[in-house]
C-alpha positions as CSV (number, residue, x, y, z in Angstrom):
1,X,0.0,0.0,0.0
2,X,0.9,3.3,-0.7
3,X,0.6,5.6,1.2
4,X,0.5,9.7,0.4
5,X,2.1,12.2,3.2
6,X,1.0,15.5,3.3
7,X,3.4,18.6,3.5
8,X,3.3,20.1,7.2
9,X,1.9,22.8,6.0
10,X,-1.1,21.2,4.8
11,X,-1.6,19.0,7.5
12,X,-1.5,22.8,9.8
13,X,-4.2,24.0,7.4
14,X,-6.4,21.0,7.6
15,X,-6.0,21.2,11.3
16,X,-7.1,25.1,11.5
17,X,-10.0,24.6,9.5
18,X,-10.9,21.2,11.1
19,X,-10.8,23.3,14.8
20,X,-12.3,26.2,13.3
21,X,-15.4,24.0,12.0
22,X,-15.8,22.5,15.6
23,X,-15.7,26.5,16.9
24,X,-18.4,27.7,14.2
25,X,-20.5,24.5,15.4
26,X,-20.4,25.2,18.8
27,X,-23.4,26.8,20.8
28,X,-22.8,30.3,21.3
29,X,-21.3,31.6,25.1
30,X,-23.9,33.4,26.6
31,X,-26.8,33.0,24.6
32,X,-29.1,35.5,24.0
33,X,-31.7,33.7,24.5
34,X,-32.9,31.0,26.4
35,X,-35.5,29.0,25.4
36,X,-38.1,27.5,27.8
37,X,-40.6,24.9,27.1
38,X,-43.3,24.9,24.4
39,X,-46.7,26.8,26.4
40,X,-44.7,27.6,29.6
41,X,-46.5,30.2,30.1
42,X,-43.7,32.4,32.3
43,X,-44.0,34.8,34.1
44,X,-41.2,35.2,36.8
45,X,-37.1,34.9,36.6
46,X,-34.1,35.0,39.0
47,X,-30.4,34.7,38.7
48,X,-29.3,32.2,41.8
49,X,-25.6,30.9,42.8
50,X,-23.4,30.7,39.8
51,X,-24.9,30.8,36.0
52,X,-28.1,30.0,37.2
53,X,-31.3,31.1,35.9
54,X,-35.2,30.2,37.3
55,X,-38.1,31.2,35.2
56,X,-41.7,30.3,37.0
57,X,-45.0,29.1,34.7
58,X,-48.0,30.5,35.3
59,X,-49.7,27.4,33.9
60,X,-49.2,24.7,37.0
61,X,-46.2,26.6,38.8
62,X,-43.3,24.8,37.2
63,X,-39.8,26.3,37.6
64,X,-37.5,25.5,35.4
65,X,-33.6,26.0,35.9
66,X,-31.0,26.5,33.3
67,X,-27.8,27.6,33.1
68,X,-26.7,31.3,31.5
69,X,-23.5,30.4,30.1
70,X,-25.2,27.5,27.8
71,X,-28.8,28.2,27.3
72,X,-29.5,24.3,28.8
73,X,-32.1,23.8,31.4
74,X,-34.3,21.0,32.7
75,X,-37.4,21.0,34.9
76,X,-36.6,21.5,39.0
77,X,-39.8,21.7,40.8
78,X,-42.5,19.8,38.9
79,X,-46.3,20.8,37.5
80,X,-48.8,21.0,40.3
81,X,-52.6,20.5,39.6
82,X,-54.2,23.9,39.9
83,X,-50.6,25.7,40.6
84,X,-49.1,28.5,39.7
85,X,-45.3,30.5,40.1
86,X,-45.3,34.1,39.2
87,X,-42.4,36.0,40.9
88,X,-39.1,34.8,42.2
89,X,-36.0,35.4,44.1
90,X,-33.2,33.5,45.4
91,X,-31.7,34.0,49.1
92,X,-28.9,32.1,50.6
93,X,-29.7,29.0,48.4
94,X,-33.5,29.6,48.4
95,X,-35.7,29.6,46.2
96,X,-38.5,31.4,46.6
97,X,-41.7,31.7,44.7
98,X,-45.1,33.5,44.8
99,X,-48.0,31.2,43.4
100,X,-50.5,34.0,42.1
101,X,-54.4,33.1,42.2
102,X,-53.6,30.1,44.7
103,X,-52.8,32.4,47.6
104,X,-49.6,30.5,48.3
105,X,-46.0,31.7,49.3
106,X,-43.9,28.5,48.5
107,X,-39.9,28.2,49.4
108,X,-37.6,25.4,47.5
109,X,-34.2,24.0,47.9
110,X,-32.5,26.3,44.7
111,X,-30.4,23.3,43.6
112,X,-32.6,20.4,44.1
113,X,-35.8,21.9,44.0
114,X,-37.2,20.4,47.5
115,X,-39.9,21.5,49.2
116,X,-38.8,23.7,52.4
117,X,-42.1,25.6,53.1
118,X,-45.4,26.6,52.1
119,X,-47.3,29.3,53.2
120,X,-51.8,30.1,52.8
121,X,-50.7,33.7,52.8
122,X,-54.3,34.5,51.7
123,X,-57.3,32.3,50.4
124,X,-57.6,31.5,46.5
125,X,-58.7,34.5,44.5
126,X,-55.7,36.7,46.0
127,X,-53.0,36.8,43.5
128,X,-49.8,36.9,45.0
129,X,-47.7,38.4,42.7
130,X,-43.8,39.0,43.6
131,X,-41.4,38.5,46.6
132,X,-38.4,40.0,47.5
133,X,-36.1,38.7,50.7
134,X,-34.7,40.8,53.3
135,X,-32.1,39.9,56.2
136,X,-35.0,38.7,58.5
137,X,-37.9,38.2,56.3
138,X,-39.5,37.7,52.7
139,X,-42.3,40.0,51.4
140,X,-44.4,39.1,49.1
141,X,-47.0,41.5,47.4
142,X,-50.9,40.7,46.7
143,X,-51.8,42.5,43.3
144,X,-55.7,42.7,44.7
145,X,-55.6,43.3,48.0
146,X,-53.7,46.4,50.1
147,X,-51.6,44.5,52.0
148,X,-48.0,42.7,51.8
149,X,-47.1,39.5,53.8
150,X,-44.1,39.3,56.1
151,X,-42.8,36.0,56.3
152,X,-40.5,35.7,59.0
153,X,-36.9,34.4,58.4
154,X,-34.4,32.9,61.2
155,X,-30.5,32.8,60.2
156,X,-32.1,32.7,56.8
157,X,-34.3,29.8,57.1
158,X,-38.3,30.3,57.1
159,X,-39.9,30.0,60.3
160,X,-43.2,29.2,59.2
161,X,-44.9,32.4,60.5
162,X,-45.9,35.3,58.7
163,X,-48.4,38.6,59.0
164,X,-50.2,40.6,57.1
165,X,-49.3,44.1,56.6
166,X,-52.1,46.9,55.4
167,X,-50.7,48.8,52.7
168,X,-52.0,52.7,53.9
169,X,-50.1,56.2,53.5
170,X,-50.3,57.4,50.3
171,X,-51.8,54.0,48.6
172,X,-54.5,54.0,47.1
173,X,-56.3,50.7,46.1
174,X,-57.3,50.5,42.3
175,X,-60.1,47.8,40.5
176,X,-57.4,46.0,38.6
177,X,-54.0,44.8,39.1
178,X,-52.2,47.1,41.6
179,X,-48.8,46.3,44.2
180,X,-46.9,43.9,41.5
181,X,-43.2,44.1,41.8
182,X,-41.5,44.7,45.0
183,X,-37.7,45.4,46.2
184,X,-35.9,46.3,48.8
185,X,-33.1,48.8,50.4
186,X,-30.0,46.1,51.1
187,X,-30.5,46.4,55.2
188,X,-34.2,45.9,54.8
189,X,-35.3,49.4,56.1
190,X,-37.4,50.1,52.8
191,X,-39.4,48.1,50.6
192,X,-40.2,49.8,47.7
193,X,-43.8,48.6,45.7
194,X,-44.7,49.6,42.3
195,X,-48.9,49.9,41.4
196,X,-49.4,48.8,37.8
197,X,-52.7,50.3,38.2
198,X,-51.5,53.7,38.4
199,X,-48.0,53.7,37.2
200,X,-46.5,54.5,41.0
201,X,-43.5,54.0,42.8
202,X,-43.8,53.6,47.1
203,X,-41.4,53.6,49.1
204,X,-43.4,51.4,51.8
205,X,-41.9,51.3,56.0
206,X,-41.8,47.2,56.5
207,X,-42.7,48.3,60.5
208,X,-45.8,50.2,59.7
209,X,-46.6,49.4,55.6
210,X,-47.4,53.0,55.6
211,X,-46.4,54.1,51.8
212,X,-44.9,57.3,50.6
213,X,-44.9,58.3,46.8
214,X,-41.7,58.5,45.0
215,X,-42.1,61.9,42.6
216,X,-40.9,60.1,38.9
217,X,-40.6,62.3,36.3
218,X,-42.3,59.5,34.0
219,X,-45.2,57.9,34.8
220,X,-44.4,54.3,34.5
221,X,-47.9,52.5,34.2
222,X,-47.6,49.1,32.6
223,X,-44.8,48.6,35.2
224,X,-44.5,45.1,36.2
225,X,-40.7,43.2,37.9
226,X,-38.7,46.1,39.6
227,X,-35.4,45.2,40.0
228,X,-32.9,47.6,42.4
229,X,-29.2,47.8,41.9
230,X,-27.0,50.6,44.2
231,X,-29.6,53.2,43.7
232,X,-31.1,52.5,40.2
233,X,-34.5,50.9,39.4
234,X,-35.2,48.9,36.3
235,X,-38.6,49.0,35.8
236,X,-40.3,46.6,33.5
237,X,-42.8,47.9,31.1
238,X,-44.5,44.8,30.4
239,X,-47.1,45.7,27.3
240,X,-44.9,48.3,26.4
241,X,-41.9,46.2,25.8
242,X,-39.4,48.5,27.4
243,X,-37.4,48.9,30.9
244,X,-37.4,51.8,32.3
245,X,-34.0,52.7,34.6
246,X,-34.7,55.4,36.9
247,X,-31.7,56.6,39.8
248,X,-33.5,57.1,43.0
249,X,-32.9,59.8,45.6
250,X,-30.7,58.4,49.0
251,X,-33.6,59.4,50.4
252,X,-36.0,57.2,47.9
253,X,-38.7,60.7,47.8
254,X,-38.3,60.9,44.0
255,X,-36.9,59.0,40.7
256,X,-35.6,60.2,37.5
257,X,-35.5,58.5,34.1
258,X,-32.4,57.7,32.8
259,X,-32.7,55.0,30.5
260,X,-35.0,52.9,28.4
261,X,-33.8,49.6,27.2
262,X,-36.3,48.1,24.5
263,X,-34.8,44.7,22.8
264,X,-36.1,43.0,19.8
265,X,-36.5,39.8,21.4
266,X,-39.2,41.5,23.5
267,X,-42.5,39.4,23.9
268,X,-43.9,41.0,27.0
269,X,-41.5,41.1,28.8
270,X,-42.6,40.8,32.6
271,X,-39.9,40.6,35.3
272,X,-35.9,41.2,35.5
273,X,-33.0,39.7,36.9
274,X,-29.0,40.5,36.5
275,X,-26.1,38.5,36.2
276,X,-23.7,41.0,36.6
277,X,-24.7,43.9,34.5
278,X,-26.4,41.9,32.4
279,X,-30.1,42.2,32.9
280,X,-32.0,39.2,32.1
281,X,-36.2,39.4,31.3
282,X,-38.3,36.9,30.5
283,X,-41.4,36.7,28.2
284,X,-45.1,36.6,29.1
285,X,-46.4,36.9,25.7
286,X,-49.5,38.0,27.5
287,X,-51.7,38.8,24.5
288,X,-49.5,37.4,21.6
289,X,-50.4,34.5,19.2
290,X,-48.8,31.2,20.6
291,X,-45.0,31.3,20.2
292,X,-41.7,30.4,22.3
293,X,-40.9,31.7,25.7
294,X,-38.0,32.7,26.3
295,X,-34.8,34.6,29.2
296,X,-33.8,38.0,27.2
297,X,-30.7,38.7,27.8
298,X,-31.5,42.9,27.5
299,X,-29.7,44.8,24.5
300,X,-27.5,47.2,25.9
301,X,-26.9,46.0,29.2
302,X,-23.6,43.7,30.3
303,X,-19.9,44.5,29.4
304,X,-20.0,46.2,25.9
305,X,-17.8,45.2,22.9
């Protein structure tokens, strides 16, 4: 047998565009997108330890958990008959979730997705909407009710008690969807509750749930997820397709637009998280034709090229 030997050179050139064909083949770093399943229905997202990433469905409270740098995901806390997640945050390897029309505050194990706790915080028909955590407890917001729920936290752990707090001050309760998104100041001190009903910001006292009006400079109805980083405030405009990023006051009395981040990947977008500077949405598609869901990551937003 003969047998043919290639010049060095050739075999260097073969191997370049051999490794540059397994490169181009590759999945992107990073994605920007990640897909969730076919009629997910999502609603809430959350960065966690790591790449991680949590998006909630609104059809049987799913959460699915997937991983930033590679778009992959699977199922961690299954279906439910009846359920439903809608906001989410992660605390100290916690995940916790508000279940919407069931009343419920549930709290899951962020890497295994185990059951740790779950909470009537008020009776089917409520809708509890979003939850932020504090150093000693998690809020969560009811979107037809004036009132927020304090569930009490010890060394970061859920002690299976919680209250009801009134929402009064300057609140005022609306027909439709009103407290959605809620945040808070890092030492817990402030919460601060935005009312898709009217388009306002509160900054709300956790002691007293008496609110106070932040003063914007744009009125930011449609708003949805608020997401706080130092003293700026992404606020999603859900129907509108946009995030509005406001700097606050240090003493939270008034915000001022500085930004508007639209993408084209934008379904309805509904809530925001951040890796990083990289802001993170996911789609509702609430009153689009059937299509994908899918994490955004946000145009504009992230270490810039």
């Amino acid at each position: 047998m003969r047998l043919n030997l290639l010049p060095a050179t050739a075999v260097l050139a073969l191997s370049v565009t051999a490794l540059a064909g397994t490169a181009s083949a590759a999945p992107p770093v990073f994605p920007g997108k990640v897909s969730l399943p076919d009629g997910w229905a999502a609603e809430g997202v959350a960065t966690g330890a790591g790449t991680d990433v949590y998006a909630g469905s609104l059809a049987g409270g799913a959460i699915w958990k997937a991983d930033l740098r590679t778009g992959e995901g699977s199922i961690l806390v299954p279906p439910r008959d009846g359920g439903a997640t809608v906001g989410l945050n992660v605390s100290r390897g916690l995940l916790y979730a508000a279940g919407g029309q069931t009343g419920l505050g549930m709290v899951y194990d962020a890497q295994t997705g185990a059951e740790v706790a779950t909470l009537q915080l008020t009776a089917p028909g409520g809708f509890v909407n979003d939850v932020i955590v504090t150093p000693d407890a998690a809020w969560f917001t009811n979107s037809f009710a004036a009132e927020l729920y304090r569930v009490a936290l010890e060394d970061g752990t859920p002690t299976g008690t919680f209250e009801t707090v009134p929402l009064t001050g300057d609140w005022i309760q609306g027909d439709a969807f009103n407290a959605n998104g809620i945040e808070a100041t890092p030492d817990g001190g402030s919460l601060i509750v935005i009312n898709s009903e009217s388009g306002d910001l509160f900054r709300v006292d956790p002691r007293s749930g008496v609110a106070t009006r932040i003063v914007s400079d744009v009125a930011l109805t449609a708003g949805d997820g608020i997401l706080l980083q130092g003293k700026e405030l992404a606020v999603v405009r859900n129907r509108l397709n946009q995030i509005a990023v406001l700097r606050l006051s240090p003493d939270l009395s008034s915000a001022t637009l500085t930004e508007t981040l639209t993408d084209p990947d934008f379904a309805v977008p509904t809530t925001v998280a951040a890796f990083g500077s990289t802001l993170y949405a996911v789609n509702a598609r609430f009153g689009l034709p059937a299509g994908s869901f899918d994490i955004v990551k946000v145009d504009g937003t992230g270490p810039q090229s």
